[in-house]
TISE-277674 format. One record per residue (C-alpha): residue number from 1; residue in three letters; x, y, z. Coordinates in Angstrom, 2 decimals. Example, Ala and Ser with C-alpha at 12.3 -4.5 7.8 and 13.67 -1.06 7.14 Angstrom:
residues 2
n res x y z
1 ALA 12.30 -4.50 7.80;
2 SER 13.67 -1.06 7.14;
***
This chain:
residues 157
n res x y z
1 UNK -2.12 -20.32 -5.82;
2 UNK 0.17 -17.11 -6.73;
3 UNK 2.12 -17.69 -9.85;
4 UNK 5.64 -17.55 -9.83;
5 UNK 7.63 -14.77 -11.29;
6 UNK 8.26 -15.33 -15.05;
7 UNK 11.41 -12.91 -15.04;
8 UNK 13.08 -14.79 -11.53;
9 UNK 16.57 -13.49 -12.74;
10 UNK 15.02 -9.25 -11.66;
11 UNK 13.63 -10.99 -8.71;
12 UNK 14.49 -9.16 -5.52;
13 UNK 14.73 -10.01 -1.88;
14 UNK 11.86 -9.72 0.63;
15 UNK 14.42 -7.31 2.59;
16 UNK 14.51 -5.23 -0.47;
17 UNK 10.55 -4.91 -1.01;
18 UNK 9.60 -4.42 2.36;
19 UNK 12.83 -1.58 2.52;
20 UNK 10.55 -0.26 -0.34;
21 UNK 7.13 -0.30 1.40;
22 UNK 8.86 1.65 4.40;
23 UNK 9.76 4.56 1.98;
24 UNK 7.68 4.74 -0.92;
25 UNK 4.99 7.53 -0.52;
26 UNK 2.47 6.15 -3.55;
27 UNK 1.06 2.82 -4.89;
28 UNK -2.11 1.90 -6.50;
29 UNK -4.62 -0.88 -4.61;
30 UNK -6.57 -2.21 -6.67;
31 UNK -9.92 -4.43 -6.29;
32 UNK -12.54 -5.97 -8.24;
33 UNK -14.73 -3.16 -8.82;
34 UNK -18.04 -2.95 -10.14;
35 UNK -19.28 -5.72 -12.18;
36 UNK -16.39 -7.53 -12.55;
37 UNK -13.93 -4.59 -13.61;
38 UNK -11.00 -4.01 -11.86;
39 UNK -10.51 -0.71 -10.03;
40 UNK -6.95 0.62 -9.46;
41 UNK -6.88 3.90 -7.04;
42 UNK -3.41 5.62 -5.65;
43 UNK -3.03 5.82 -2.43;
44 UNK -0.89 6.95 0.48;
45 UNK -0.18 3.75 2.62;
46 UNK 2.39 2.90 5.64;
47 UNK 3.72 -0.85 6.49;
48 UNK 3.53 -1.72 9.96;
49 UNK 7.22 -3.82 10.67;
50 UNK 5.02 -5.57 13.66;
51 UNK 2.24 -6.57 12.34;
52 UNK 2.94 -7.12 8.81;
53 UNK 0.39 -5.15 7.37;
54 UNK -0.02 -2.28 5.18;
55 UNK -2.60 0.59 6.09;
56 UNK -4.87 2.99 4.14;
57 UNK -7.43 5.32 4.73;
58 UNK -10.50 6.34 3.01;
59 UNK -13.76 7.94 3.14;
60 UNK -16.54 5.62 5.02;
61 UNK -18.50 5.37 1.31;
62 UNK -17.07 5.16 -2.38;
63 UNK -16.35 2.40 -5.07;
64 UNK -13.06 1.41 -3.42;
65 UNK -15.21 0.72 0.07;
66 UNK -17.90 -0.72 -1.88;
67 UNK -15.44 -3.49 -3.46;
68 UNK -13.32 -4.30 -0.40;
69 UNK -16.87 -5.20 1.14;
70 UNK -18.05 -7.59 -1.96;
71 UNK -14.64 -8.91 -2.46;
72 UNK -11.38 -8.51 0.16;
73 UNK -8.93 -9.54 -2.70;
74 UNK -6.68 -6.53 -3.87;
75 UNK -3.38 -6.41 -5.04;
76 UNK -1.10 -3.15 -4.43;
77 UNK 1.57 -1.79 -6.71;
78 UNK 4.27 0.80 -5.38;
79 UNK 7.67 0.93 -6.56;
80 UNK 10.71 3.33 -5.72;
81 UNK 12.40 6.41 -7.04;
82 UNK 14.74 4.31 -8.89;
83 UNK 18.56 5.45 -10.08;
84 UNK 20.56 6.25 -13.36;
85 UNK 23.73 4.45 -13.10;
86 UNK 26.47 4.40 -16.10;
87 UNK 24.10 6.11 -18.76;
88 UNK 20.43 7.90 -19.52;
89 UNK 18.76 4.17 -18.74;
90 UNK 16.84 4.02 -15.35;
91 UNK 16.95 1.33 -12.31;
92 UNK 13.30 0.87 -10.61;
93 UNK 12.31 -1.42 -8.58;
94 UNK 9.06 -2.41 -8.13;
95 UNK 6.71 -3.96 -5.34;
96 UNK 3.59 -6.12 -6.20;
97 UNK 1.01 -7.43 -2.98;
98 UNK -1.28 -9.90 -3.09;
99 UNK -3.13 -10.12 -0.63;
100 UNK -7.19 -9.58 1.91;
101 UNK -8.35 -6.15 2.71;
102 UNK -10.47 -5.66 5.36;
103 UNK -12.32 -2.85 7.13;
104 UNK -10.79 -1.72 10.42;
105 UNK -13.66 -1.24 12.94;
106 UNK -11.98 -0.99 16.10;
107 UNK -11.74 2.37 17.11;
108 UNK -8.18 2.06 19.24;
109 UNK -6.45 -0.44 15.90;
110 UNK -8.10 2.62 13.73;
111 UNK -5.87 5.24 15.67;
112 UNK -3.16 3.25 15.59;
113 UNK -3.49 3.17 11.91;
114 UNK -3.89 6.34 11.34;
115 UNK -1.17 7.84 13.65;
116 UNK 1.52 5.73 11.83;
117 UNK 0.17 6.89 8.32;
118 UNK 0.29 10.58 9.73;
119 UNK 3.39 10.47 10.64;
120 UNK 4.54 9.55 7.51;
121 UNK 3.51 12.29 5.81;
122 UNK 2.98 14.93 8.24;
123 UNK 6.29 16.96 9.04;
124 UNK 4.98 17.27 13.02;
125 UNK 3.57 15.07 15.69;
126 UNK 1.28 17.97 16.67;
127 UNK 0.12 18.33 12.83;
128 UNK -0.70 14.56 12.94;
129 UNK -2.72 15.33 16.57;
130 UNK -5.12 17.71 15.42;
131 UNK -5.60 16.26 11.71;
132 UNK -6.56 13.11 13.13;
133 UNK -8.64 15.51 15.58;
134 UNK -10.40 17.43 12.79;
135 UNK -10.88 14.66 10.17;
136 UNK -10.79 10.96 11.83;
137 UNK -14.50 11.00 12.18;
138 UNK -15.03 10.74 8.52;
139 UNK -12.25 8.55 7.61;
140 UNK -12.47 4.44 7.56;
141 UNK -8.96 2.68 8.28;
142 UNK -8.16 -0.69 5.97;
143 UNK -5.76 -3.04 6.62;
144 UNK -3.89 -5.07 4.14;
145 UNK -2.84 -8.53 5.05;
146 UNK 0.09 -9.79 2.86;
147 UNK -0.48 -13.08 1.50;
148 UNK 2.33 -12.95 -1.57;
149 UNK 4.85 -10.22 -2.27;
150 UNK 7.30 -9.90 -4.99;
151 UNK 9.95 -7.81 -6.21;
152 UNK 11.53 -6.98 -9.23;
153 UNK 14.37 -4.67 -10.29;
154 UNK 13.56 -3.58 -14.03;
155 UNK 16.63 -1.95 -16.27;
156 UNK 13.97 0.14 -18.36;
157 UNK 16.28 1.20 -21.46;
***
């Protein structure tokens, strides 16, 4: 169903992309937006190491709500800092998901969710508390599952 990578050689390990998930702070999801176009937004997600899947959070309306509900299929882009090694030329790797977004509507899962992604970003447990506090009334959790992955180191010179 997923197509094989063209460029197998840059290929790199599922270690190495889900190493990337953990610490990247940006990607783009993208879904089939309206009428047919595709819709790419950037996000701030977290990977969750036990379930496998990778979280967002958005408001409870909006195009990117809208599609997920017509059509679950999105694919997410995020890549990482990436390195200069002998010369000017850059290193990046990037990350590309495949995979069914769905609409978290358990409230307890939803916290979970949300907590995790906090604490990515927020420096503090106690900022994560009272953010979530203030603001998790108006915000819908999504889950990712992963269906394909791939990975790909790019020498961009």
């Amino acid at each position: 169903m997923f197509r094989d990578m063209r460029r197998h050689k840059q290929a790199v390990s599922e270690r190495e992309c889900l190493d990337i998930l953990h610490l990247a702070k940006r990607g783009v999801l993208s879904v089939i937006g309206d009428e047919g176009y595709p819709y790419g937004v950037p996000m701030d997600f977290v990977y969750n190491d036990a379930d496998g899947k990778i979280y967002f959070h958005c408001a409870k309306e909006g195009h990117k709500l809208d599609a997920i509900k017509s059509c679950g299929k999105v694919c997410f882009t995020t890549w990482n800092d990436g390195c200069q090694k002998e010369d000017w030329s850059w290193y990046i790797t990037s990350v590309i998901v495949f995979g069914r977004a769905e609409l978290i509507t358990d409230r307890e899962t939803a916290l979970d969710a949300a907590r995790r992604l906090g604490l990515k970003y927020f420096p503090t447990v106690e900022e994560v508390d009272t953010e979530i506090e203030k603001a998790f009334s108006r915000v819908q959790m999504v889950a990712l599952t992963i269906e394909h992955m791939t990975g790909k180191l790019v020498h961009e010179k």
